[in-house]
N, C-alpha and C positions, 0 to 999 in steps of 0.2 A: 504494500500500500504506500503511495507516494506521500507531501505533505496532507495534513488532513485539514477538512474544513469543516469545521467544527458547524458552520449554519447548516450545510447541504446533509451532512450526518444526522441532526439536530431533526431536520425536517423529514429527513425515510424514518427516521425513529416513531416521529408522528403521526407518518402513513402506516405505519404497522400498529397503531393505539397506543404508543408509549410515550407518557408522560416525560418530553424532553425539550432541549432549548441551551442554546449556548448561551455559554454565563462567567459571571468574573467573582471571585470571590479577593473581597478586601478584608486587610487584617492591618495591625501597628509593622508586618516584616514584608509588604507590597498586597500585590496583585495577583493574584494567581488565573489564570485562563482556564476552562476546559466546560467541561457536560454535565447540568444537571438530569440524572435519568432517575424518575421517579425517589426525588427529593434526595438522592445517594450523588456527589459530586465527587466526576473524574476528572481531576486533573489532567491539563494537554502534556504535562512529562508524564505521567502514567501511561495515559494513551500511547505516547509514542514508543513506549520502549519495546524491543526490537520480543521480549519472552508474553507481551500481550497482544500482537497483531495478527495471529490465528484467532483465539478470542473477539477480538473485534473486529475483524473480518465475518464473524457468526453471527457478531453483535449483541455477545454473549458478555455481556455485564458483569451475570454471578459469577462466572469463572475468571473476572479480572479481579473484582473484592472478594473473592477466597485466594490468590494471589497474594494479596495483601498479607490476610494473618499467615501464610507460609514462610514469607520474606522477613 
């Protein structure tokens, strides 16, 4: 998968019924970019890394946040 675009993602997620939408989340350490899907936010470094792009090629979410508590 090339760069992503987080709106065009955003949008088949919502042709499929799934509560999504590209978003920024702000803290006091920046900005963070990436996807809320169904109120659970992926960050665009999560997305990008090279061990979740089978996963989000499926567009398989649970298996990027079970990822998570693995790592």
């Amino acid at each position: 998968m090339g760069q992503l675009d987080l709106d065009e993602l955003a949008e088949e997620l919502r042709k499929r019924g799934v509560d999504a939408c590209h978003d920024f989340l702000y803290s006091s350490r920046g900005c963070r970019e990436g996807l809320d899907v169904d109120g659970e936010f992926f960050p665009l470094s999560e997305l990008s890394l090279p061990e979740n792009q089978e996963a989000l090629e499926r567009l398989d979410f649970e298996a990027i946040k079970a990822r998570r508590v693995r790592t």
